[in-house]
PATORMI-767649 format. One record per residue (C-alpha): x negated, y, z negated; residue number from 1; residue in three letters. Coordinates in steps of 0.001 Angstrom, whole numbers, plus 524288, in hexadecimal, padded with zeros to 5 digits. Each point is the difference from the previous one (the first is absolute). Layout:
X:Y:Z:NUM:ALA
...
***
This chain:
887F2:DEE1E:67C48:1:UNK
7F3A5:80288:7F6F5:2:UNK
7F37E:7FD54:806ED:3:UNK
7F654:7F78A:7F886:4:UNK
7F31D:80876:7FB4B:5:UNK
7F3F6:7FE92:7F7A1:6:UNK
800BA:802C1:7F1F9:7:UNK
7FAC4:80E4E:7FE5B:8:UNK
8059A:80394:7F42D:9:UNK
7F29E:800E4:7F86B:10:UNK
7F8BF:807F0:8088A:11:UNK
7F23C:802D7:7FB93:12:UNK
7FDDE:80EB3:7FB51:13:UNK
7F6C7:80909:806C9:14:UNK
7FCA9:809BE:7F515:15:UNK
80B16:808E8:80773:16:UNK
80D23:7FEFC:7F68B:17:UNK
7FDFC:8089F:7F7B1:18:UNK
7FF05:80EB2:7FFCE:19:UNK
7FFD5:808B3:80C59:20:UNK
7FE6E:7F4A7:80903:21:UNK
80A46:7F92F:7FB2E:22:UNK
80A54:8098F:7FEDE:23:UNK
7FC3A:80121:80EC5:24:UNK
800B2:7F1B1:802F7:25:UNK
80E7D:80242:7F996:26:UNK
80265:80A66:8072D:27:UNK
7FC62:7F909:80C79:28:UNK
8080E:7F4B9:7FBD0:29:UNK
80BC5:80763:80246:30:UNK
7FE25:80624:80E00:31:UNK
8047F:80E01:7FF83:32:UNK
7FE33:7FF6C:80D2B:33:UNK
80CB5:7F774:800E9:34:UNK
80748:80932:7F72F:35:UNK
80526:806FC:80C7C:36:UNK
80A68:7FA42:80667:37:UNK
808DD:7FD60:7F3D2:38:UNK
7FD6E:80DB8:7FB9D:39:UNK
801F6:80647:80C43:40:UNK
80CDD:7F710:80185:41:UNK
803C3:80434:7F1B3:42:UNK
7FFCE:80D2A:80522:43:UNK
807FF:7FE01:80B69:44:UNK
80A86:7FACC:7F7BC:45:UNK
7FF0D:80B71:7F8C1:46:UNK
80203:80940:80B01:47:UNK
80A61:7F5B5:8056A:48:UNK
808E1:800DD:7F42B:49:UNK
8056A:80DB4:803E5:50:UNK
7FDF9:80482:7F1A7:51:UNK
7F96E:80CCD:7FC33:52:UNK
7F115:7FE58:7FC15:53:UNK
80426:80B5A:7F4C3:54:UNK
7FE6B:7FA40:7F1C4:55:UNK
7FCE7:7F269:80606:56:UNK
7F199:8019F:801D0:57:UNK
7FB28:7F789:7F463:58:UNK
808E6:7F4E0:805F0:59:UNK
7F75B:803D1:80D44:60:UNK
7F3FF:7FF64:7F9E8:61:UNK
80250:7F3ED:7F7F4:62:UNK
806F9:7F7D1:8091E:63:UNK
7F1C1:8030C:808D5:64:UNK
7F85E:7FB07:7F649:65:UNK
80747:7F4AB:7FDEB:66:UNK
80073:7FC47:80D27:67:UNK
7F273:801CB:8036E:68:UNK
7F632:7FF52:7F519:69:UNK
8085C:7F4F3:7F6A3:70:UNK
808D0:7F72C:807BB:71:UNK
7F7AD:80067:80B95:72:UNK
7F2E8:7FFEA:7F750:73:UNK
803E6:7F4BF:7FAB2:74:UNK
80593:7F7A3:80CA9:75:UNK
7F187:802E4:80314:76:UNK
7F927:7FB81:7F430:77:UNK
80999:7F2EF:800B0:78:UNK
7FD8B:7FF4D:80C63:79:UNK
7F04C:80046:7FFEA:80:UNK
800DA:7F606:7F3F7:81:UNK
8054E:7F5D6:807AA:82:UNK
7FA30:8028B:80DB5:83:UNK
7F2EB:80018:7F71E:84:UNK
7FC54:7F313:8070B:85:UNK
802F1:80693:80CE2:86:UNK
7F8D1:80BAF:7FD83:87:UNK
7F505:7F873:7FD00:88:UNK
7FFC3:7FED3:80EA1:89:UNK
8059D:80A84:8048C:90:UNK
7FB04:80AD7:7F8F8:91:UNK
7F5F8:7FB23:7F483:92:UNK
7FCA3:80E42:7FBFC:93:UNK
80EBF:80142:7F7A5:94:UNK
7FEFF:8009B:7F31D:95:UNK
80405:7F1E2:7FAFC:96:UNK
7F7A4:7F7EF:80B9E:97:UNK
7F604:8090B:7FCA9:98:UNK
7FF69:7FD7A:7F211:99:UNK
8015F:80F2A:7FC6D:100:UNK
80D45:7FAF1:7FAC1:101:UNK
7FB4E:7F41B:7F8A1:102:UNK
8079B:7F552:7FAF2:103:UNK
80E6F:802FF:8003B:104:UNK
7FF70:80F47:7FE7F:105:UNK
80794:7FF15:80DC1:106:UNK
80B4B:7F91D:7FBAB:107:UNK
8011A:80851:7F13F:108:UNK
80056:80C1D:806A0:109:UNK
80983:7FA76:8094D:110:UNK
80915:7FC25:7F48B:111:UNK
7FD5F:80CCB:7F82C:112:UNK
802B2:808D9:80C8A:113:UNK
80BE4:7F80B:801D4:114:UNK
80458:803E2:7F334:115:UNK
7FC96:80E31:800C1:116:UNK
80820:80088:80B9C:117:UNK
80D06:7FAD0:7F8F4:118:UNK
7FC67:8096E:7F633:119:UNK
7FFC3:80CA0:809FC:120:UNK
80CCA:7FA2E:80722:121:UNK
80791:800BB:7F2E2:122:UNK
7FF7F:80E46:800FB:123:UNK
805E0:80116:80FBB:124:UNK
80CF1:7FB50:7FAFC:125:UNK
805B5:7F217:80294:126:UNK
7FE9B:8012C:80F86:127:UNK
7F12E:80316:7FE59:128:UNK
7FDF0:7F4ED:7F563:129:UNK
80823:7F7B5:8061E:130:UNK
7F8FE:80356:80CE5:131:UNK
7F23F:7FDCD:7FADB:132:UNK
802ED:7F199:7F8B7:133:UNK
802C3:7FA7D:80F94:134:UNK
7F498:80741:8050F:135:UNK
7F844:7F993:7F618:136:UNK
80680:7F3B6:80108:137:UNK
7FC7A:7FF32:80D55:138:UNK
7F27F:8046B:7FF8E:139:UNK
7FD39:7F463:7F6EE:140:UNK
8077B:7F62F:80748:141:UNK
7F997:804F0:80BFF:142:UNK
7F2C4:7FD12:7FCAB:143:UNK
80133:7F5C3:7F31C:144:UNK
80512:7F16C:8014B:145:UNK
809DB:7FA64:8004F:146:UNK
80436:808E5:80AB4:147:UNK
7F513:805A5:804B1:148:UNK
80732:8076F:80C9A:149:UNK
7F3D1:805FE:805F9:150:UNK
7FB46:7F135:8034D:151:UNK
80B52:80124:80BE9:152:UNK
7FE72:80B1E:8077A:153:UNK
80E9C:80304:803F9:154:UNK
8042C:7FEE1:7F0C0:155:UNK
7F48F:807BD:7F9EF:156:UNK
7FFD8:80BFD:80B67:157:UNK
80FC8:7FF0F:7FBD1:158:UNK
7FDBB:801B7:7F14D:159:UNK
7F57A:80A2F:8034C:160:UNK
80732:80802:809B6:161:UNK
80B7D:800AB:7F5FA:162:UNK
7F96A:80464:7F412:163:UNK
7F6F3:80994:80794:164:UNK
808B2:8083A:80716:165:UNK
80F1A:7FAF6:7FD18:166:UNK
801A1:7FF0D:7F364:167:UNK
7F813:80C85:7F9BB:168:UNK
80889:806E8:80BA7:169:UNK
80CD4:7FBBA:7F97C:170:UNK
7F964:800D6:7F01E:171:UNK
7FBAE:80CBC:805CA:172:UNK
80F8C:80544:804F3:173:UNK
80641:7F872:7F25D:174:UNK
7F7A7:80698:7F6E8:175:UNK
80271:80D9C:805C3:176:UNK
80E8C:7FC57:80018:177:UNK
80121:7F809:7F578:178:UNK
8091C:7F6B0:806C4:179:UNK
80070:7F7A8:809B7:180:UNK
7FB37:80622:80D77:181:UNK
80862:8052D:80B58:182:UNK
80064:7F35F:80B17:183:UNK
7F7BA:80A73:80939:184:UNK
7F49B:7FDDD:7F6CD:185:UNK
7FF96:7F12C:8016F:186:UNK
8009B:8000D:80DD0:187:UNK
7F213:8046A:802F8:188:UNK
7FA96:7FAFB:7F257:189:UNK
802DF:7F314:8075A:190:UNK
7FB7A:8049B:80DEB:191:UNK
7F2B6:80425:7FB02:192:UNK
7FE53:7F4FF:7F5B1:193:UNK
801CD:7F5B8:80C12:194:UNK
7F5AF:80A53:807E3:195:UNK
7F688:7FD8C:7F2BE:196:UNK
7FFF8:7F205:8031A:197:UNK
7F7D5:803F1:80C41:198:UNK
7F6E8:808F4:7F99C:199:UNK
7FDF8:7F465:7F647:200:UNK
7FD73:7F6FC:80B30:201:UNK
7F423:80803:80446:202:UNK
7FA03:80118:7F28A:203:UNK
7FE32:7EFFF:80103:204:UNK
7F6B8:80170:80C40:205:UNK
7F553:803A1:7F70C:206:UNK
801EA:7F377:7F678:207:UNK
80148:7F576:80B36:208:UNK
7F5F0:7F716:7FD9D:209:UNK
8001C:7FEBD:7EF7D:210:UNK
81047:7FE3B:8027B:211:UNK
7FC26:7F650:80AF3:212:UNK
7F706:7F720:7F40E:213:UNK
809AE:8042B:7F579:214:UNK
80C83:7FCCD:806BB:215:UNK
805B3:80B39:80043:216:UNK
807CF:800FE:80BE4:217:UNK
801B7:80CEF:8042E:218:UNK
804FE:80408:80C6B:219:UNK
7F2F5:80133:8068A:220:UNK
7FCA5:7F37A:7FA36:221:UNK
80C5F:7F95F:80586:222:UNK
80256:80754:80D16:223:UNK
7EFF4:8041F:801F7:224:UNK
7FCCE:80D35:80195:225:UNK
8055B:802E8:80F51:226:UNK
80C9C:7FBB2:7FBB3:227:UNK
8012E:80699:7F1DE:228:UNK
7FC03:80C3E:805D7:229:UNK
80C45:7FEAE:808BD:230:UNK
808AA:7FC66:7F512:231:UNK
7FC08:80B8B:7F7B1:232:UNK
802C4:80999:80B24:233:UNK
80F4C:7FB6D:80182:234:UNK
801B5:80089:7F11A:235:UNK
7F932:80D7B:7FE20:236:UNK
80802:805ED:80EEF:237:UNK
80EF4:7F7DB:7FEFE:238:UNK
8019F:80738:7F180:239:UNK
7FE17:80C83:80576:240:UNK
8072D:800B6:80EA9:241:UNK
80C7E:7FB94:7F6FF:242:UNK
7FD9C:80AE8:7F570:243:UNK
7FCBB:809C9:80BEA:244:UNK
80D6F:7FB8F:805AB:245:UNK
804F8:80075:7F19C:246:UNK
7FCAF:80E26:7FEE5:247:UNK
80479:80445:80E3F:248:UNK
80DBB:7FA77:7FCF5:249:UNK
7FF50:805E4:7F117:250:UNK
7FEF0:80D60:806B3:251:UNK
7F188:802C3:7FDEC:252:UNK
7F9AC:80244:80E87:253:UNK
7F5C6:80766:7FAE8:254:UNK
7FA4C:7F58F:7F5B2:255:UNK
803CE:7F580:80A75:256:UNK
7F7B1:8064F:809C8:257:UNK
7F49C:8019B:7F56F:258:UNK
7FFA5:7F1DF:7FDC2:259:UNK
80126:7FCDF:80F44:260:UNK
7F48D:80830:80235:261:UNK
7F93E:7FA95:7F3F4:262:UNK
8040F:7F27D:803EA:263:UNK
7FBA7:801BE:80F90:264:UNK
7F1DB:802E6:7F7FE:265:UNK
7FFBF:7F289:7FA3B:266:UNK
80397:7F83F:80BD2:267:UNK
7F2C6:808D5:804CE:268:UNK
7F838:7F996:7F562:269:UNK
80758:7F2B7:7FF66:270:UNK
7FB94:8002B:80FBC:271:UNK
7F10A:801FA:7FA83:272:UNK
80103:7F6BA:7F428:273:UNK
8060F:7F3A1:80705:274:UNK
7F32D:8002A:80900:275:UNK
7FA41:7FA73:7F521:276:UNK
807E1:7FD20:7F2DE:277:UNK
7F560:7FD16:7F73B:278:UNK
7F68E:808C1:800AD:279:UNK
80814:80D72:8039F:280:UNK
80A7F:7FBBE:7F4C3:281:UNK
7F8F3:807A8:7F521:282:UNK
7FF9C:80C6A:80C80:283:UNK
80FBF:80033:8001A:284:UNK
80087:7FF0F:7F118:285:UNK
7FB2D:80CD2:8012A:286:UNK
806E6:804E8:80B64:287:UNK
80C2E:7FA2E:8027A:288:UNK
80475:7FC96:7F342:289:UNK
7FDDA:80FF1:7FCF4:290:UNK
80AF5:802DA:809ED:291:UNK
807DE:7F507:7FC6B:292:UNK
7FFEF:80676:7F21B:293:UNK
8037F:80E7D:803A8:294:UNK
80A67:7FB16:807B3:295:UNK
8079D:7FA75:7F1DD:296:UNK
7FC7B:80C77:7FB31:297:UNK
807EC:80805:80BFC:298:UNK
80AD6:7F50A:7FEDF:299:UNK
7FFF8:80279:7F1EF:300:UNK
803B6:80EAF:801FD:301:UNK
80A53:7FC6F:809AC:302:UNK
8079E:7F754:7F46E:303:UNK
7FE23:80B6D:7F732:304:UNK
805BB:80A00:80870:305:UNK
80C62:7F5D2:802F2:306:UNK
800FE:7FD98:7F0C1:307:UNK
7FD41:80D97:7FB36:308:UNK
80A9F:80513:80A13:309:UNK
808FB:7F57A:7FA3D:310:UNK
***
């Protein structure tokens, strides 16, 4: 499934690597802006668990960091090491096609951060560690060869969807419980993990043409962008009419109605997006996938008052 690319593994240096600049080039390596949605999904899991926050708040705040700044840090820096070739194309300004991340600086701090992860894990218990060594399994086997699951669309959006929201949401309700999670909590870790694979179909619109010369076959790539943008809209909407019927028949109007509402306001901006996929997909990022997010948040208050009561 690896796509065939130019060596870049010596890539000339720019004066930038060292000092301020290349701290920054580091830093920019590992997209906090991605941090997010596993952190916000670590929290939800958190809330989901039912457990008191009292004397627990260093599991909180550690668990976060893990989530966001390490696993998902380094899924980035992995991931820009081997897309190098297609950034080269796509966006020639990030630090390794740039050169302010000469030679193979990419790929050691992918390793290193890899290893500082493990390292934080060890202290969240077995469910965290245990948690973090697939997340960073998959990271690597979604961008590095052999398996290289981001070069098919429905298998990388899968692996993506899962580690972004689902699994931090379960590591999140383990951790706090220190066992394995009520069955409640996996029910809409799935839902919104299968909704992620949406969201991650829209982030592809903005890479089409260097996935189109690298082969990687992303969903825009393989369905073009009319009928990606489609596709994306059932998997971000079917997740969340079942959990709002979920929570109706759990006994929680009032968060069932929140997500309804929140839900109806999607379908608004879904309406807007489809009228043209490619260029309004970075507009919903911002829009839709905000509501999309509250609404695990609401859901995950409606599992804690269920588990908390019993």
């Amino acid at each position: 499934m690896s796509a065939s690319h130019p060596d870049l593994t010596t890539v000339p240096s720019t004066g930038q690597s060292a000092g301020p600049r290349g701290l920054q080039a580091a830093v920019e390596l590992l997209k906090p802006i991605t941090w997010f949605p596993p952190m916000w999904a670590y929290g939800c899991g958190v809330v989901s668990s039912g457990q008191p926050f009292e004397g627990r708040w260093g599991l909180v705040a550690l668990g976060v960091l893990l989530a966001g700044p390490m696993v998902c840090g380094t899924s980035q820096a992995v991931n820009d090491w081997f897309d190098r070739h297609v950034d080269a194309i796509n966006e020639p300004h990030r630090p390794i096609p740039s050169g302010r991340l000469p030679g193979r600086t990419g790929l050691y701090i992918a390793i290193s951060w890899t290893v500082a992860s493990l390292i934080v894990a060890w202290f969240l218990g077995p469910w965290g560690f245990g948690a973090a060594v697939v997340a960073l399994a998959a990271a690597w086997a979604y961008s590095a060869p052999p398996f290289r699951l981001k070069a098919n669309g429905w298998w990388g959006n899968t692996a993506c969807g899962a580690c972004y929201e689902g699994l931090p949401w379960i590591t999140g309700a383990a951790v706090m419980s220190a066992a394995a999670p009520d069955w409640h909590v996996f029910v809409p870790a799935i839902l919104y993990s299968i909704g992620a694979h949406g969201i991650m179909t829209l982030n592809d619109f903005k890479s089409i043409e260097g996935d189109k010369q690298s082969g990687v076959y992303s969903l825009p790539v393989l369905l073009g962008p009319e009928r990606a943008g489609i596709v994306a809209c059932i998997f971000m909407a079917v997740p969340q009419m079942v959990m709002v019927a979920l929570l109706f028949a759990w006994g929680f109007p009032w968060h069932g109605g929140a997500v309804t509402v929140l839900l109806l306001l999607q379908f608004a901006a879904m309406a807007k997006m489809l009228k043209d996929p490619k260029g309004l997909a970075p507009w919903y990022n911002n829009t839709g996938v905000f509501l999309f997010v509250i609404g695990m948040q609401v859901t995950a208050w409606a599992l804690r008052s269920m588990l908390a009561a019993g």
